[in-house]
C-alpha positions as CSV (number, residue, x, y, z in Angstrom):
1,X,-152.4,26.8,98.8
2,X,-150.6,29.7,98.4
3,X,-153.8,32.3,98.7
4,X,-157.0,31.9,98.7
5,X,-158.5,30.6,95.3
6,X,-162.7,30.1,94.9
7,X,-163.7,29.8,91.3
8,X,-168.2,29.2,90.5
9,X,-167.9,25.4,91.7
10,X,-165.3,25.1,94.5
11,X,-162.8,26.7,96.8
12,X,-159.1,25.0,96.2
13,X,-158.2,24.2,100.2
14,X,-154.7,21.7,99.5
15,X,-153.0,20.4,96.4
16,X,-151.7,16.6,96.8
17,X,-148.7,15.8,94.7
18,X,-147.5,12.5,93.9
19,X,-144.1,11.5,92.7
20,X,-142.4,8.6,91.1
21,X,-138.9,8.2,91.2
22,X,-137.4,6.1,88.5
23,X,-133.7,4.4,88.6
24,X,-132.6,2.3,85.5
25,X,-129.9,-1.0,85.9
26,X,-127.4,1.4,84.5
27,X,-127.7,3.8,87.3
28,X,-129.9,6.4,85.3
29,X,-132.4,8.4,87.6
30,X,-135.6,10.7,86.7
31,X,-138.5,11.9,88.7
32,X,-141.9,12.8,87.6
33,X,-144.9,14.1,89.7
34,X,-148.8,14.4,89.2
35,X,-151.5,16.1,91.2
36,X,-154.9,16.5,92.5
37,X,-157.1,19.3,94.0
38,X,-157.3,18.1,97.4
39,X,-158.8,15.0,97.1
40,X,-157.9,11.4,95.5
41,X,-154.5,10.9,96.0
42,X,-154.7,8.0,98.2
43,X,-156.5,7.0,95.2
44,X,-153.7,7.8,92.4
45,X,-150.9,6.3,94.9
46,X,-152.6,3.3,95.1
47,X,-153.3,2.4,91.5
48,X,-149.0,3.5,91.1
49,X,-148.1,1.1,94.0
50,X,-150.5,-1.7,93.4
51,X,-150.7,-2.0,89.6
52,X,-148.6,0.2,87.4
53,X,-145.4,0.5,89.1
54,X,-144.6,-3.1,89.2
55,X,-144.7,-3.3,85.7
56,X,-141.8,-1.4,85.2
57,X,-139.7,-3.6,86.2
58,X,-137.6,-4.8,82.8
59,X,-138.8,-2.5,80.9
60,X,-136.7,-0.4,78.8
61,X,-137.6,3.8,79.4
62,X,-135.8,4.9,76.3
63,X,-138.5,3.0,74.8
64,X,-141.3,5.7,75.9
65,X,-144.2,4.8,73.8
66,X,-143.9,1.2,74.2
67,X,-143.8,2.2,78.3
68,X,-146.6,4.0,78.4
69,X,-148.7,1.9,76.1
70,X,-147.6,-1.0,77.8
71,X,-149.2,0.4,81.3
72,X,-151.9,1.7,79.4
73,X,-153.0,-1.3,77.8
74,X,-153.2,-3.0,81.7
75,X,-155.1,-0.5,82.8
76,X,-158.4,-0.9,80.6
77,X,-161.0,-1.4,83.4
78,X,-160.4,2.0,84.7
79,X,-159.4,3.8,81.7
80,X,-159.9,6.0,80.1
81,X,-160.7,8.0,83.4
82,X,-159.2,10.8,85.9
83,X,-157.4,8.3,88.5
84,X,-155.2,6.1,85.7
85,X,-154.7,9.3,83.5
86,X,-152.7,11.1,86.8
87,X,-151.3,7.6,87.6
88,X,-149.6,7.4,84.0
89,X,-148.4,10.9,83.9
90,X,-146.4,10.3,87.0
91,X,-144.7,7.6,85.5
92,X,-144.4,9.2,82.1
93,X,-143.0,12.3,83.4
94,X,-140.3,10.1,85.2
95,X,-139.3,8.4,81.7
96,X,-139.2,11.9,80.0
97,X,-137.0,13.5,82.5
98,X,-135.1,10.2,83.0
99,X,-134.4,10.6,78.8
100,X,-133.5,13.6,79.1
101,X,-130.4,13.2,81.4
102,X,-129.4,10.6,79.9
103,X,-128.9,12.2,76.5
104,X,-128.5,15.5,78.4
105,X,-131.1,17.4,76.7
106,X,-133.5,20.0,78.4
107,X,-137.2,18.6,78.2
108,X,-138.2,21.7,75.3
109,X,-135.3,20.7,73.0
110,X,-136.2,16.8,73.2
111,X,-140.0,17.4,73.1
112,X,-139.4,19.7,69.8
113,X,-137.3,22.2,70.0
114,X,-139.5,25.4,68.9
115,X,-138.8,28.5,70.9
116,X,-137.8,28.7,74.4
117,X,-140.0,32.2,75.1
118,X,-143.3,31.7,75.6
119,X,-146.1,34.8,76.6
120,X,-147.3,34.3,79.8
121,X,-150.8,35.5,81.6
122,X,-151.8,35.7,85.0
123,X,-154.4,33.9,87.4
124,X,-153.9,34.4,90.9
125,X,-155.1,37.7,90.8
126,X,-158.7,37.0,89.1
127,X,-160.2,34.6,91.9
128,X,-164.4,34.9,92.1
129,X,-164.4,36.1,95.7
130,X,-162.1,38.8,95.0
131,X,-163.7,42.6,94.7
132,X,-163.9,44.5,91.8
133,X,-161.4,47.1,92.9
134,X,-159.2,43.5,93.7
135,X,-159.4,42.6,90.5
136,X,-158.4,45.9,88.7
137,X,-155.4,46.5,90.8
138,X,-154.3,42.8,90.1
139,X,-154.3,43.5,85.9
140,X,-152.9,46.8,86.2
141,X,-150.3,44.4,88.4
142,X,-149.8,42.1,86.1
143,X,-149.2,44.2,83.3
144,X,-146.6,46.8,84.6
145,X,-144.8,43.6,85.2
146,X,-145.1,43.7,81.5
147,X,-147.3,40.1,81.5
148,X,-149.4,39.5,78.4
149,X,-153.0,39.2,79.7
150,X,-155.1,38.4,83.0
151,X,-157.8,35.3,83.6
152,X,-160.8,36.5,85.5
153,X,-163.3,33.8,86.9
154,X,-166.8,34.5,85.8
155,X,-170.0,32.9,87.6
156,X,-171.6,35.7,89.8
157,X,-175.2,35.1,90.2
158,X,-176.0,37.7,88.5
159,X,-175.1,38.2,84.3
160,X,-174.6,41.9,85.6
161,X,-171.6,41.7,88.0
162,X,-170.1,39.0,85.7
163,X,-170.3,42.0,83.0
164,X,-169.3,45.0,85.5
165,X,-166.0,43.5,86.9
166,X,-165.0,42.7,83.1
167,X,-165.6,46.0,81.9
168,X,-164.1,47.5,85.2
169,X,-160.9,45.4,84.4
170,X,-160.9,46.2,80.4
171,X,-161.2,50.3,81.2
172,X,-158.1,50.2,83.6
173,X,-156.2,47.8,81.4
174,X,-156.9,49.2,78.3
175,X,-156.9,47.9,75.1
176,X,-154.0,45.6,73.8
177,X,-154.1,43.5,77.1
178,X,-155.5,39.7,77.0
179,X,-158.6,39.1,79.1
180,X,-159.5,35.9,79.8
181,X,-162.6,34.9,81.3
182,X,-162.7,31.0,82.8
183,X,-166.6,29.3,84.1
184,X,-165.3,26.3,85.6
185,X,-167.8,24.7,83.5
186,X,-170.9,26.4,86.1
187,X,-173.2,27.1,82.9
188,X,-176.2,25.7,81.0
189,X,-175.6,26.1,77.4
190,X,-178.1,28.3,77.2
191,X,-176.6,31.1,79.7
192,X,-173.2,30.3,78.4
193,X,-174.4,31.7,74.8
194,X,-176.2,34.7,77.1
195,X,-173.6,35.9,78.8
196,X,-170.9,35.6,76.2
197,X,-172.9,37.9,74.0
198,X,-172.6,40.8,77.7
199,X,-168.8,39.9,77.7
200,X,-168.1,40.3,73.9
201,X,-167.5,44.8,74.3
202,X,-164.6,43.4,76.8
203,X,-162.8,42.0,73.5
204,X,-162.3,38.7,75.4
205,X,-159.2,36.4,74.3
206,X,-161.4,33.3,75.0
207,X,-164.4,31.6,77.5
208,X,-162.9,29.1,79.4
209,X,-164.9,26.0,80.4
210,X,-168.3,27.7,80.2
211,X,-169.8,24.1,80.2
212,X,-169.3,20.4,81.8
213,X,-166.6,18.9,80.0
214,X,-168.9,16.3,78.6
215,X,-171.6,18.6,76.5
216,X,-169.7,18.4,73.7
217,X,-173.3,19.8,71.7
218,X,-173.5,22.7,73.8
219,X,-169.7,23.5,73.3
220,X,-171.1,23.6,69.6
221,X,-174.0,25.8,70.0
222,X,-172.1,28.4,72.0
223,X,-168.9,28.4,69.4
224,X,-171.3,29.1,66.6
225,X,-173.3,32.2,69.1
226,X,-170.1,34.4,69.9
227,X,-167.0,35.2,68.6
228,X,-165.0,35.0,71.9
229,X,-163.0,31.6,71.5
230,X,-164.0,28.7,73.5
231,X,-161.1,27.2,75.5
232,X,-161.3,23.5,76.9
233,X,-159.3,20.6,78.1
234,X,-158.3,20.3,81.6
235,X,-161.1,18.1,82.3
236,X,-160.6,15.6,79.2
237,X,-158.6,12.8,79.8
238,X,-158.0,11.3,76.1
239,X,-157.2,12.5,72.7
240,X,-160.2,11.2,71.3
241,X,-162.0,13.3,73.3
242,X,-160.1,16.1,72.0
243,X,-160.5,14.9,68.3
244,X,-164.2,14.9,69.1
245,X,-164.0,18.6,70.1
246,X,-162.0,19.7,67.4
247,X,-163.6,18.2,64.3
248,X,-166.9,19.3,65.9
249,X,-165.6,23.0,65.9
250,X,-166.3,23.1,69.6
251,X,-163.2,24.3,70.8
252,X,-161.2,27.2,69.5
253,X,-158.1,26.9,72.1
254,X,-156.4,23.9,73.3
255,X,-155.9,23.8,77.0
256,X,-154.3,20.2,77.6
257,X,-153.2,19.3,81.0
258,X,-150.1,17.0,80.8
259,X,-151.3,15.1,84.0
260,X,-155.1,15.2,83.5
261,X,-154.3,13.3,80.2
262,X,-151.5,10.9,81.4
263,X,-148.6,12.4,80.4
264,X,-145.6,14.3,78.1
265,X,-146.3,11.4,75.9
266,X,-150.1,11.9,75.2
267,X,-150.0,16.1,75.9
268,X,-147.9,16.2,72.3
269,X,-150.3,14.4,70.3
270,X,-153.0,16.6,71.3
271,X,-150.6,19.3,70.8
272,X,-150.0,18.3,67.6
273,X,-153.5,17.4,66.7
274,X,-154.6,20.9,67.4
275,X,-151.9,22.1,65.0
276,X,-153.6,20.2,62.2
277,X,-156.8,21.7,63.2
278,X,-155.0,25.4,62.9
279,X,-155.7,25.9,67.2
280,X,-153.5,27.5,69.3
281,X,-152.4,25.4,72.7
282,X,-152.8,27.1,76.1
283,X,-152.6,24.7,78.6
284,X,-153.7,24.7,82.2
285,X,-151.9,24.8,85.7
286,X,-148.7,22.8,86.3
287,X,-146.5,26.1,84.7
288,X,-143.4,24.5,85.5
289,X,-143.8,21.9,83.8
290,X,-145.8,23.3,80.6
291,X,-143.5,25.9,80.1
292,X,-141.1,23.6,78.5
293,X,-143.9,21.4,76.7
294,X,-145.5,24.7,75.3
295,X,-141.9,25.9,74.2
296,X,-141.9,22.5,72.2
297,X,-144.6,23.1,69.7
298,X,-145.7,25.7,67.0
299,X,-148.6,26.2,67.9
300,X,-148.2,26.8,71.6
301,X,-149.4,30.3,72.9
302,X,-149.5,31.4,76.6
303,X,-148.3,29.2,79.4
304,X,-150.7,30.3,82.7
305,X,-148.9,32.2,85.8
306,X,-150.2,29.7,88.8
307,X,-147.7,29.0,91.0
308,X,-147.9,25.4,92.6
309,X,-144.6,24.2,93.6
310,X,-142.7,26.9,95.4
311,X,-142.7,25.4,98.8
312,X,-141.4,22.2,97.1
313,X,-138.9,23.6,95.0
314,X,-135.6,25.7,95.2
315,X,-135.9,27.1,92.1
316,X,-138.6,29.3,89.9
317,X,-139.4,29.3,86.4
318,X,-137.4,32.2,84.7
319,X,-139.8,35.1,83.9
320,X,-138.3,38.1,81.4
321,X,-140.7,40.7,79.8
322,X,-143.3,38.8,80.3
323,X,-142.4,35.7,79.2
324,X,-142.2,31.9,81.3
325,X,-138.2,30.9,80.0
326,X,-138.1,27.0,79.3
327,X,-135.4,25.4,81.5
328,X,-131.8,24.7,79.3
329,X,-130.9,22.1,81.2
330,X,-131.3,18.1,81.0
331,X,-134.6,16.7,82.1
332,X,-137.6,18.6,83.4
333,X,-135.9,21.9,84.7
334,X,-137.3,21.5,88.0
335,X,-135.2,21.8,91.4
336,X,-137.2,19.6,93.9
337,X,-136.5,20.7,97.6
338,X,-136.2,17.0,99.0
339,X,-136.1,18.1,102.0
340,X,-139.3,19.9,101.9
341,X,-140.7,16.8,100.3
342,X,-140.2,14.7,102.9
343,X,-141.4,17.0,105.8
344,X,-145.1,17.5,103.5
345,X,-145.4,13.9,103.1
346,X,-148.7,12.5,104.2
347,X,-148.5,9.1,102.7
């Protein structure tokens, strides 16, 4: 990790990123990656070397649905779960940007095509253990670079500091300046619905993950007890899941994670399922890739400011007045640093 980053159920000590590399009998190449928070690669890597990987071979990657259904469809022991959902998405990934060189088409355009500038907010300076001062000079930060809003981690032990460090942040920002507030699903229903009723004078753009991922009821009760938007999704792993939330009215903004759900493939259906639900897509982490997937879609809004990659990379994502820049070029618009690669690898 870059800095330090503690959230209300865990510090984040490593990231482990897995790639597949992809070459076709015509000489076409792609790579796509996936990740985990520190643990369960070894994991990930093995279901890709001993299950899914082989079963490539003859397959035909312009075919991308029948691909990834195909791997899905082996996989039905373990799915639908965390370690097959990261497994698929570094395949999928690898077909996608594979695609895209071959027709020579950047990821955005091939994906949809909908605008290539997309707002963009900031996380890195809104980590739990940071002070209250911390946190004020990291939004007044973030917005003279002229960046749309901040994401401030909630979960103090106390309802009262949660509420003081908001407030703090909203009177040096002033008004006209997205707040987010993110849980890391810490809460109870019941102090989820109490302490979004303290944050509501902030003007909140949305309460992130106030619950487990799996209280689907209390995502319900809380939605119906405030009028900050709930946001889920990095911790749901299908698009019935999703469904579930949005014809429920549990979730008010769409935070799909492209590896957490298996892919480029499955992250545009729930894109596009949010869309007929009339619910904005914000998606979490992995900004260099989102930023393309988000520039796809009509109904995407922010793409989150959390840098990942940097010591893997030679390039950054474009940034100008506050907006992430999709990549114009053919595949995913991301310069690995092989090099790099290859002196971080553990297995």
């Amino acid at each position: 990790m870059e800095t330090v980053r503690t959230d209300a159920v865990q510090s984040f000590l490593k990231q482990e990123t897995l790639f597949v590399d992809i070459t076709t009998a015509d000489g076409h190449r792609g790579r796509g990656y996936s990740y985990t928070i520190g643990t369960g690669g070894r994991s990930v890597l093995s279901m890709l070397r001993d299950h899914l990987i082989p079963q490539l071979i003859g397959l035909d990657c312009r075919n991308v649905e029948q691909v990834w259904r195909t791997l899905f469809n082996s996989t039905r022991a373990t799915a639908v779960g965390v370690v097959t959902s990261l497994a698929l998405a570094a395949i999928d990934t690898a077909v996608w940007d594979l695609n895209c060189r071959r027709t020579a088409i950047p990821l955005w355009r091939a994906a949809g095509g909908y605008q290539q500038h997309i707002p963009l907010y900031d996380t890195e300076g809104g980590w739990l253990h940071l002070s209250t001062d911390e946190l004020v000079d990291g939004a007044l930060e973030s917005k003279s670079k002229g960046w749309k809003g901040v994401k401030i981690k909630v979960g103090k032990p106390t309802c009262h500091e949660d509420s003081e460090r908001l407030h703090a942040v909203r009177a040096a920002v002033g008004p006209g300046f997205d707040i987010m507030v993110d849980a890391n699903q810490s809460m109870t229903s019941a102090e989820a619905i109490r302490r979004a009723a303290a944050f509501e004078a902030t003007d909140l753009s949305w309460f992130e993950e106030p619950l487990p991922a799996d209280d689907v009821s209390g995502h319900v009760r809380l939605s119906n007890a405030t009028s900050i938007p709930v946001a889920v999704g990095e911790s749901m792993y299908s698009i019935g899941h999703f469904r579930q939330y949005l014809e429920s009215g549990a979730a008010q903004i769409v935070q799909v994670d492209a590896a957490r759900i298996g892919g480029i493939t499955p992250w545009l259906k729930v894109a596009h399922l949010a869309e007929a639900f009339n619910v904005s897509v914000s998606p979490h982490f992995l900004m260099e890739l989102h930023v393309s997937l988000v520039s796809a879609i009509p109904n995407g809004q922010f793409v989150e400011h959390i840098p990942q990659l940097r010591s893997v990379t030679t390039t950054e994502i474009e940034i100008v007045d506050g907006h992430a820049i999709a990549p114009d070029v053919p595949g995913l618009g991301i310069d690995w640093d092989t090099d790099q690669i290859d002196n971080l690898r553990v297995a």
